[in-house]
C-alpha positions in Angstrom: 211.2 45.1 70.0 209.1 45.9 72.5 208.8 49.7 73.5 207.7 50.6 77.0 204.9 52.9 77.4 204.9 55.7 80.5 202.0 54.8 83.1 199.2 56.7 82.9 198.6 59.7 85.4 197.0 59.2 88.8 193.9 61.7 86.9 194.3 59.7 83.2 193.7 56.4 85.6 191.0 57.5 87.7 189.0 58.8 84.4 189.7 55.6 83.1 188.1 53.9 86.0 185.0 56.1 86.0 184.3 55.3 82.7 184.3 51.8 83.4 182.4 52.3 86.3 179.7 54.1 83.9 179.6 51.8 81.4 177.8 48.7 84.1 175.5 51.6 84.4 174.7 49.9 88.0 174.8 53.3 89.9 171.5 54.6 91.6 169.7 51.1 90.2 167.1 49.7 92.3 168.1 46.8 94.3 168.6 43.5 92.6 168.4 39.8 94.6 171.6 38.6 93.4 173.6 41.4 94.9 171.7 41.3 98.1 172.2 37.5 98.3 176.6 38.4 98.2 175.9 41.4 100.9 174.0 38.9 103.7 176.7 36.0 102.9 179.4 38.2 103.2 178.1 39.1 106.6 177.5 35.6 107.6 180.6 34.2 106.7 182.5 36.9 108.6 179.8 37.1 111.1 179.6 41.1 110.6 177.2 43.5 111.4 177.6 45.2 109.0 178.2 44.2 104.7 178.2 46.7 101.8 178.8 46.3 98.1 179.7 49.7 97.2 180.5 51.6 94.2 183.0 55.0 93.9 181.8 57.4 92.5 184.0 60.8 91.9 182.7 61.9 95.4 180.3 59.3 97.2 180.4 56.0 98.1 176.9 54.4 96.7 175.6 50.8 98.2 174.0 48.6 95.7 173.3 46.3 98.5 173.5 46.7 102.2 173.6 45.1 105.5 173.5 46.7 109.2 173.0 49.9 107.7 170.0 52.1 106.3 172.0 54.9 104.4 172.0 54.6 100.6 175.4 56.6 100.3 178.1 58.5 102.3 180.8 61.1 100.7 183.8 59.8 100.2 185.5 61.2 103.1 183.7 59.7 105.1 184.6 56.3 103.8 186.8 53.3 104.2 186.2 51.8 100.8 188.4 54.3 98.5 192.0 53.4 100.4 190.7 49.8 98.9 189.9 51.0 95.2 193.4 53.0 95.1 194.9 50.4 96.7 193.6 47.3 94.3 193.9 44.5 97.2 192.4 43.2 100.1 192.6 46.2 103.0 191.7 45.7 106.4 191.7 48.2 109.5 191.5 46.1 112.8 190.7 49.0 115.1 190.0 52.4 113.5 189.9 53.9 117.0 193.8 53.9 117.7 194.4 53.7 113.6 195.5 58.0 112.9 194.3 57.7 109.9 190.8 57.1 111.3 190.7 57.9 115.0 188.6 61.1 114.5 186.5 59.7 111.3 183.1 61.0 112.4 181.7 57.4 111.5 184.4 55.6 114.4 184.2 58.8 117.2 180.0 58.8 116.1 177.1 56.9 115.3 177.9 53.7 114.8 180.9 53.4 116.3 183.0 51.9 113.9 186.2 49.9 114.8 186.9 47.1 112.2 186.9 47.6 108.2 187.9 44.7 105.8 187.3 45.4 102.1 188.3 43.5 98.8 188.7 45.1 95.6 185.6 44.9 92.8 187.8 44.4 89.8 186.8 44.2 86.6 188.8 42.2 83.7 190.4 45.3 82.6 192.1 46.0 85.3 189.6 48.5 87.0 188.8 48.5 90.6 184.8 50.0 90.9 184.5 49.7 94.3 184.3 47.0 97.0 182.4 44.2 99.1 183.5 45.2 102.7 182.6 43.8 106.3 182.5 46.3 109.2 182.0 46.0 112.9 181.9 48.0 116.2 184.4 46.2 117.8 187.9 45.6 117.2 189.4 42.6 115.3 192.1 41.1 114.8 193.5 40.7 111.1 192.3 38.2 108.6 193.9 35.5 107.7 194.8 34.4 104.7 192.2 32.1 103.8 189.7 34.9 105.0 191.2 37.4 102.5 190.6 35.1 99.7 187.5 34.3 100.7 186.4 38.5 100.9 187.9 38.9 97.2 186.3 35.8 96.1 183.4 37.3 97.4 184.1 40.7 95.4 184.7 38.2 92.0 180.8 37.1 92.4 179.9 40.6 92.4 181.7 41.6 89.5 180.7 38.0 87.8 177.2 39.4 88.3 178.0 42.9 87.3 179.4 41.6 84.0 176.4 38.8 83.9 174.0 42.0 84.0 176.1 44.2 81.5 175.5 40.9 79.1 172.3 40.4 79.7 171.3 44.1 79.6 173.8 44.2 76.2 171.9 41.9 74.9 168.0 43.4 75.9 169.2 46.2 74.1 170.2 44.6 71.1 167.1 42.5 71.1 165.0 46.2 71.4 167.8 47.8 68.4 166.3 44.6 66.4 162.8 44.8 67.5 163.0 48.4 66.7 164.7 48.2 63.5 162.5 45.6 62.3 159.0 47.7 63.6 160.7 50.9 61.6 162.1 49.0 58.2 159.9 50.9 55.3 160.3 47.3 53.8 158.5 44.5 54.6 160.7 41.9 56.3 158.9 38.4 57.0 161.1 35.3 58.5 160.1 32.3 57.3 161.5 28.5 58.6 162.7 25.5 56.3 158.8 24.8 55.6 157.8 28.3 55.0 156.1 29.2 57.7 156.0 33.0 59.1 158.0 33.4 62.3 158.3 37.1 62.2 156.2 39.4 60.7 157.1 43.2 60.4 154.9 46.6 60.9 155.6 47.3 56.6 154.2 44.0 56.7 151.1 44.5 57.8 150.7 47.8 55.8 152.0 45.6 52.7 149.8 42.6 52.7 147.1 43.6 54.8 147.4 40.8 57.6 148.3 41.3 61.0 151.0 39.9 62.7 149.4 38.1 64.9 147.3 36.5 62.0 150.6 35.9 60.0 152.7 34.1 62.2 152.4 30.4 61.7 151.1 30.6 58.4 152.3 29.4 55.4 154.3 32.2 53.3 153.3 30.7 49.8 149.6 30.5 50.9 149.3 34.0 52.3 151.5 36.7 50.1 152.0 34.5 46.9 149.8 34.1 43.9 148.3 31.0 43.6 149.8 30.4 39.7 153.3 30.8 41.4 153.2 29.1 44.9 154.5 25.6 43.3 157.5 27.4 41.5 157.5 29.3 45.4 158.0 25.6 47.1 159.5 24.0 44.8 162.5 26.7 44.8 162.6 25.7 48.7 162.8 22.6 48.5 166.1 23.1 45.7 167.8 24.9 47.8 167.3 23.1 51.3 168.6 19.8 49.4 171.1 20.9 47.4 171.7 24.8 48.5 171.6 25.8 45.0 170.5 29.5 44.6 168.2 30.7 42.1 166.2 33.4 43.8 168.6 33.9 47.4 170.8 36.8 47.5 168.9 38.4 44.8 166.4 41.3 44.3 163.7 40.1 41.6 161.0 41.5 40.8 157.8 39.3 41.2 153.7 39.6 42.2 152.6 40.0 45.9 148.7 38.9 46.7 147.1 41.2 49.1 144.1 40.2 51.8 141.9 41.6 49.8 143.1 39.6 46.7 144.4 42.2 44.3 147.9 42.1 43.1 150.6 44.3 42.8 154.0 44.2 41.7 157.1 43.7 44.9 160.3 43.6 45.0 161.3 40.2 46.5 165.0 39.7 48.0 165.3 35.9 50.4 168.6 35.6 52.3 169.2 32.3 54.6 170.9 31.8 58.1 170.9 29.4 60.6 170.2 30.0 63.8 170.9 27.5 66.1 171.4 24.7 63.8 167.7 25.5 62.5 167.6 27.2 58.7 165.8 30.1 58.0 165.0 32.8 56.1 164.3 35.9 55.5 162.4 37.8 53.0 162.3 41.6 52.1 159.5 42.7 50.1 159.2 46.1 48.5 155.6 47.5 47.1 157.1 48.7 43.5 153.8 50.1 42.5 154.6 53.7 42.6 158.6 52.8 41.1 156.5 50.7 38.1 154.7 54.0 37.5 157.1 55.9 37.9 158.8 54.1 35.4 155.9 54.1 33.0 155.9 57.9 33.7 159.3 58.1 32.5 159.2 55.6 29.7 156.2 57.6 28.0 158.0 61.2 29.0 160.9 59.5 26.9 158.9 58.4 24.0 157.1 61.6 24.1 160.3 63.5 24.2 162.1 61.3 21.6 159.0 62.0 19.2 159.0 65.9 19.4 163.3 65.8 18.9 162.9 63.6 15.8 159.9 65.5 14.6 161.4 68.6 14.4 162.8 70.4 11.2 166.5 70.9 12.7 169.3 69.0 14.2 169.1 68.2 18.0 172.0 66.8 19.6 173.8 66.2 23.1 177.6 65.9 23.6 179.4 65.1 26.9 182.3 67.3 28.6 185.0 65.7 26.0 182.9 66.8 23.1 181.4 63.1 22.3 177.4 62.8 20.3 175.8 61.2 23.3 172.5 61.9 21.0 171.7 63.2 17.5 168.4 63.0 15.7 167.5 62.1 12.7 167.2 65.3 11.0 170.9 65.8 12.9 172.2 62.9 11.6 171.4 63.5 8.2 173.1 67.0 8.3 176.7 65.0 8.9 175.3 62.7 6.4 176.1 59.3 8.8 173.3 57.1 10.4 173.1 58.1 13.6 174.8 54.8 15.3 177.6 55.4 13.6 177.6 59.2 15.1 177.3 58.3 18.5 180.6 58.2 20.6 182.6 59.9 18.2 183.8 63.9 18.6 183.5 66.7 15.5 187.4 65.9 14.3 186.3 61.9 13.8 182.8 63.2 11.4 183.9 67.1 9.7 186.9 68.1 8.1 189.7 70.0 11.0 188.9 73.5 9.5 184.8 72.7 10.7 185.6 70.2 13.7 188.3 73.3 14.9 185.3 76.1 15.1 183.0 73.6 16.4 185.1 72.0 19.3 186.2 76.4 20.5 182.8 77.1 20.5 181.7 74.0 22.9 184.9 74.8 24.8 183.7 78.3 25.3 180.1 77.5 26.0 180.8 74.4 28.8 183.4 76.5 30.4 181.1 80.1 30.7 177.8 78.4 30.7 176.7 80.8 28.4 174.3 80.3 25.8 175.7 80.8 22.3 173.4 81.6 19.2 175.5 82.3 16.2 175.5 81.2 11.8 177.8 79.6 10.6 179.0 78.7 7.4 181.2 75.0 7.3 182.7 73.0 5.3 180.9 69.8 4.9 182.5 66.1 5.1 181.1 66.0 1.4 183.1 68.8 0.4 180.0 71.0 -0.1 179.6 74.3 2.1 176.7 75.0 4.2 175.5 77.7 6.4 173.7 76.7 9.6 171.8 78.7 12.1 172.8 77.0 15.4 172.6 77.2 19.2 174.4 75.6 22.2 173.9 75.5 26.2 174.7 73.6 29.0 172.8 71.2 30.3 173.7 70.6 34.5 172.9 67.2 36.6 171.6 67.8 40.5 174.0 69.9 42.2 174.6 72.2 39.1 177.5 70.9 37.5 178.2 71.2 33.7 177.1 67.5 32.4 177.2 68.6 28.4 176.0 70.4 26.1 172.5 70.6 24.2 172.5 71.7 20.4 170.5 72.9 17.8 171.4 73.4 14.5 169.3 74.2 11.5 170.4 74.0 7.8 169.5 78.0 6.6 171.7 77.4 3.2 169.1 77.8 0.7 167.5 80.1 2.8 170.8 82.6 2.9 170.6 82.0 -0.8 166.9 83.1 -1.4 167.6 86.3 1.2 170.5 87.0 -1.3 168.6 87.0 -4.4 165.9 88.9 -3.1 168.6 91.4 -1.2 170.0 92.0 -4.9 166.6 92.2 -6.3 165.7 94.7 -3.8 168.4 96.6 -4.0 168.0 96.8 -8.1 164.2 97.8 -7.2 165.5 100.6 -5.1 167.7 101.6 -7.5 165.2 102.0 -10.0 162.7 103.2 -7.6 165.1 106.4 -6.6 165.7 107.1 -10.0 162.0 106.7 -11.0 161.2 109.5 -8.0 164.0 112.1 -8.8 162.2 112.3 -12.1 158.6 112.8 -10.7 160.3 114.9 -7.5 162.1 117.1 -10.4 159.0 117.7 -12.6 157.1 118.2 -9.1 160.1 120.9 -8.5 159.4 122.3 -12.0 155.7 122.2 -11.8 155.9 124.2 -8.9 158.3 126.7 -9.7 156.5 127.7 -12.5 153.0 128.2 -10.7 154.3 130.3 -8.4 156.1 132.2 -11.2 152.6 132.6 -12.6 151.1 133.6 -9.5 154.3 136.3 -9.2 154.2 137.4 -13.4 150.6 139.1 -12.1 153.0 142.4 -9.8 156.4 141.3 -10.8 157.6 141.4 -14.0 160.9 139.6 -13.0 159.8 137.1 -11.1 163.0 137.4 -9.4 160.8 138.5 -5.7 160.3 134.7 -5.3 163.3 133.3 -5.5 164.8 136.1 -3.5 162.7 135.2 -0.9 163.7 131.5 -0.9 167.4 132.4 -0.9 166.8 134.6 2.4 164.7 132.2 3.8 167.5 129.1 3.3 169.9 131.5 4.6 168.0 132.5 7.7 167.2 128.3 8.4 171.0 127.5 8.0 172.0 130.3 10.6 169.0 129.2 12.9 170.6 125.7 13.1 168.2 123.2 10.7 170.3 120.6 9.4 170.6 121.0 5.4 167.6 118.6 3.9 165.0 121.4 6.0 167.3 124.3 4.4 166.2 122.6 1.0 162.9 122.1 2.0 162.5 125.5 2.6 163.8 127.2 0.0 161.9 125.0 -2.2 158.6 125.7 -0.7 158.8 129.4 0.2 158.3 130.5 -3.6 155.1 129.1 -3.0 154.1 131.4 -0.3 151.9 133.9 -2.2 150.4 131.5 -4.9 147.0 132.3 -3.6 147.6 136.0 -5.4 146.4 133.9 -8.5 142.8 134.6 -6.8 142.9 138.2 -6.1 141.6 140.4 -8.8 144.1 142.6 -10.5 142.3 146.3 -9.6 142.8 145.3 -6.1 146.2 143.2 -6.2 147.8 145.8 -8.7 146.7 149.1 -7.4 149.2 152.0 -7.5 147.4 153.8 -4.4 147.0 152.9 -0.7 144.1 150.1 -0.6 140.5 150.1 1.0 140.2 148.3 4.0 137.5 146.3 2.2 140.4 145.9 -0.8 143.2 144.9 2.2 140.7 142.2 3.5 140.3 141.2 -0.1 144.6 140.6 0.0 144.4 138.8 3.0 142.2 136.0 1.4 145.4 135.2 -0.8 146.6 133.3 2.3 144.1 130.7 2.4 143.8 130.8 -1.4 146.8 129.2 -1.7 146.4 126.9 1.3 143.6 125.7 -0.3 145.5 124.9 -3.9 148.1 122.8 -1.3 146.2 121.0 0.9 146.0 117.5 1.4 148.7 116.4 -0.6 151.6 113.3 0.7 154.2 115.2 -0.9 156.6 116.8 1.8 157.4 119.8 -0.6 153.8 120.4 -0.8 153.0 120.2 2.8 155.5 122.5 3.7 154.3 125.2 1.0 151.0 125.0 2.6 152.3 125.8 5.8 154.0 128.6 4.8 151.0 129.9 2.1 148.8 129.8 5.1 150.7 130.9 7.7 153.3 133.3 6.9 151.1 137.0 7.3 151.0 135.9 11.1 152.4 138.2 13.9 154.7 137.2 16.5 152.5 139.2 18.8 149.3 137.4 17.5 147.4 140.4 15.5 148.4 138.6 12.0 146.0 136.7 9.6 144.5 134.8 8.7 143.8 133.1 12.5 146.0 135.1 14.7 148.3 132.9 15.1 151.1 134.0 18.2 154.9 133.2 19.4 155.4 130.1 18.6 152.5 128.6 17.7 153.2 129.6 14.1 155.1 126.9 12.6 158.9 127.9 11.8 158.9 127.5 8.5 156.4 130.1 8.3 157.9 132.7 10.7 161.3 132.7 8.7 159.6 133.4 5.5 157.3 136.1 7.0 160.7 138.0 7.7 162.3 136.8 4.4 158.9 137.9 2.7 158.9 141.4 4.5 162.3 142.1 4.0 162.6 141.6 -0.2 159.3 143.8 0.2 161.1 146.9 1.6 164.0 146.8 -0.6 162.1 146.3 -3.7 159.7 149.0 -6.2 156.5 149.1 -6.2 153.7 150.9 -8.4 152.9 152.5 -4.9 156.7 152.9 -3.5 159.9 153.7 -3.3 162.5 150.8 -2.6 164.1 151.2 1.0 168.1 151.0 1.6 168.9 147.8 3.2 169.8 149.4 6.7 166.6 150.8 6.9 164.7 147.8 6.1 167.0 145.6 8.7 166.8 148.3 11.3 162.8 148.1 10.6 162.5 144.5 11.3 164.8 144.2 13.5 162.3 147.3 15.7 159.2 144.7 14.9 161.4 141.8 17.1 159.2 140.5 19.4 155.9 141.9 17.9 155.6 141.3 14.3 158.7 139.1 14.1 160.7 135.8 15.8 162.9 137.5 18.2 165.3 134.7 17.0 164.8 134.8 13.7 165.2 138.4 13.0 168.7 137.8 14.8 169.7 135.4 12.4 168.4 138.0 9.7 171.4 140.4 11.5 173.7 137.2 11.0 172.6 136.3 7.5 173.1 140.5 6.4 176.6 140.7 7.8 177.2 137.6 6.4 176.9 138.5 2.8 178.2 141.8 3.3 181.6 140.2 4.2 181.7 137.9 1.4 180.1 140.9 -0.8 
């Protein structure tokens, strides 16, 4: 059924009709013979002054050939012409003078005068009128007759014949120049050879190919020119098959074969022939391709392959590449022999066709996780083996991405670490026995270190305490004052296991002087103060941290706050800790305890006497955790 279809709009048809108009691309051309020839015989045959044929434009009427009349163009208002285009026919004015439409057109009341207008109607075959081939005169005429209208729009017919015949012919300059130009500007050579080989046409990549120019080329014999001369029979005798019988060996095809430059080296092409006819004559034509660099390139790859297949099968682990779905798209050797399957037989299949489910399972979440994240994942494992044996692999996986950065795979590497793990056991249990023996080995020698120690500094004490008991009064005051001063609980032990130590140097002090009843000389007080580095000296240089710390505190714990202590005048707190907490420790037993030469003080009066030397003789901080430690004991006292 045919459905009718609304006309188009008077603006829809007029763009129409420009765009026909554009596409003769005749406007503003220079003057042509043939269209002159159709203006003077128009002007004859209606013995006119005056002949145009004239185009429309959207607002001009342009002449591409003209009689009577030296203008090039008029506006449109000023014509006759578009009542013709709009009206698609043969239209005639016999005396514009008394017509209203055109009795006060300046070209009829003016220069020249106008009276008589006939015009025909340049259509094309689509139905689009372009403009006209009109007759004009300054007198009045009658109308034409029918025979004269025919003749006018046969005249407009020649016109548009030639319009058409120039669109063709310009069509087809342009698509001889698109061929000329794609031919110049093909990267691969293109030669056209006839039925006996010889060159007709002779490309730019040609030239550059073979070395010949195109002039030189044409005429020549193809096989003699480009071919090597071991292969120019096979060359015409492939011809030859093909013109007699049209079978195909080498047409249609890209093959690889030699090409022969001028200067006679050779180098490999890539040869495709494809025949036409063209005009009854067969030809063909050859594309050639230098493949030198691709044939490299190629070698490039081939030795980066080998290269790379070497180093994967050369080293000690399992390499191997699996697609999106999970599939070995490559395994090595060592690889291969891990699943214990040659590696054809590997290749193609997933984990769940080679491991038992509990292995293939773990394997196929962890390539899951790592071609969904593109993470890299480094973990051991330990799996159960398709010959029922366990093993414990070290193993990593990433991604591996084509071009544009999409997930292709993944890449693997897996190393067997069982009998390592087991070695790093034994030796873990080994150690650990060692250790074991080791700590139980120094508890003995730290114990008789402790006991060794203890009893030199009860022998350096025996010499002005009977007791002994002084020493370790002083290392219970001095732990006491570290814990409430904040040191965590090994320096607590440390201390009170050093600070009987801290007048072992008294061993070297004569007894006149160290056991006098009476207030001392100040040569025999500078004789006491030598005890210090006495027993510095007896510690020094030893590894053991109980012995280190005794010598800090032998040396260091007669210095003063203030700096006026001995024996360097030490000050604040470049006295080590350890050494200021026993000072007041030291100081304190001292006051509440009888001498040959005094009375023991109360307590209170030997706190409220250190606590009076804070800040000069003593640590500020630790005589306050003296006040701490005192009320401490009296509460649990």
């Amino acid at each position: 059924m045919h459905v009718p279809h609304d006309p188009p709009t008077a603006e829809a048809a007029e763009a129409e009709r420009l765009t026909a108009l554009r596409w003769y691309a005749v406007l503003d051309t220079p003057p042509e013979a043939a269209f002159d020839r159709l203006a003077s015989l128009a002007a004859r045959l209606f013995r006119a002054p005056v002949a145009l044929v004239s185009l429309t434009d959207e607002h001009r009427q342009w002449f591409k050939a003209r009689v009577g009349v030296d203008l090039q163009e008029i506006d449109n208002s000023l014509s006759f012409c578009p009542n013709t285009v709009a009206l698609r026919d043969v239209y005639v004015v016999p005396d514009a003078a008394v017509d209203p439409r055109f009795a006060d057109n300046p070209l009829v009341v003016g220069e020249p005068h106008l009276r008589f207008y006939a015009g025909a109607p340049l259509m094309t075959p689509d139905g689009h009128a372009l403009g006209t081939v009109c007759v004009m005169d300054t007198a009045a005429r009658a109308a034409l007759t029918p025979d004269e209208r025919a003749t006018l729009q046969d005249l407009a017919d020649l016109v548009v014949s030639e319009l058409e015949l120039r669109r063709a012919l310009t069509g087809k300059q342009r698509s001889e120049q698109l061929r000329d130009a794609s031919l110049q500007s093909a990267l691969d050579a293109v030669i056209v050879m006839d039925g006996n080989g010889r060159i007709e046409e002779w490309n730019l990549a040609a030239e550059r190919l073979f070395g010949w120019s195109r002039s030189e080329a044409l005429g020549q014999v193809l096989g003699s020119l480009i071919i090597p001369e071991p292969l120019r029979d096979a060359h015409r005798r492939g011809m030859a098959r093909y013109l007699e019988s049209g079978e195909r060996v080498v047409m249609g095809r890209r093959v690889e074969v030699p090409g022969l430059h001028r200067d006679g080296h050779v180098f490999p092409c890539e040869l495709a022939i494809t025949p036409c006819t063209v005009q009854g004559e067969q030809l063909f034509t050859a594309y050639l391709r230098d493949l030198t660099e691709v044939k490299a390139a190629q070698e490039a790859l081939t030795t980066s392959h080998n290269l790379l297949q070497a180093v994967v099968e050369g080293v000690p682990v399992g390499v191997f590449v699996k697609d999106l779905h999970g599939r070995y798209m490559m395994i090595n050797e060592t690889g291969a022999a891990h699943i214990g399957r040659p590696a054809a037989d590997i290749l193609g299949q997933d984990d769940h066709a080679l491991f038992p489910d509990v292995t293939a399972s773990g394997a196929s979440s962890r390539d899951r996780h790592v071609m969904t994240t593109g993470e890299t994942l480094e973990y051991e494992v330990t799996d159960l083996m398709p010959d029922g044996t366990h093993r414990t692999f070290h193993s990593t996986k990433r991604v591996y991405r084509d071009s544009h950065g999409e997930i292709l795979g993944l890449i693997g590497a897996v190393k067997d670490i069982t009998e390592r793990k087991a070695a790093e056991a034994l030796v873990q249990e080994r150690n650990v026995d060692l250790e074991r023996r080791v700590r139980a080995r120094t508890q003995d020698v730290e114990a008789a270190q402790e006991e060794m120690l203890r009893r030199l500094a009860r022998a350096a004490e025996l010499r002005d305490d009977a007791t002994g008991e002084h020493i370790q009064r002083v290392a219970q005051t001095a732990a006491g004052l570290a814990r409430h001063l904040g040191l965590d609980e090994d320096a607590v032990r440390l201390i009170e296991q050093a600070a009987p130590l801290h007048d072992l140097g008294k061993i070297g002090v004569p007894d006149a002087v160290l056991l006098k009843p009476g207030r001392l000389t100040p040569e025999e007080f500078e004789l006491i103060k030598t005890h210090t580095l006495l027993g510095a000296r007896l510690l020094q240089n030893s590894t053991s941290e109980l012995v280190r710390a005794a010598h800090e505190i032998a040396l260091t714990h007669h210095e003063r706050w203030d700096g006026a202590g001995y024996p360097h005048g030490l000050a604040g707190e470049g006295i080590p800790l350890f050494g200021r907490i026993v000072a007041v420790a030291d100081v304190l037993d001292a006051l509440t305890s009888e001498r040959p030469y005094k009375a023991a003080w109360t307590l209170d009066a030997a706190v409220r006497e250190i606590q009076a030397q804070a800040g000069r003789q003593f640590d500020p901080q630790v005589v306050a955790a003296l006040l701490e430690y005192v009320a401490e004991h009296r509460l649990a006292g």
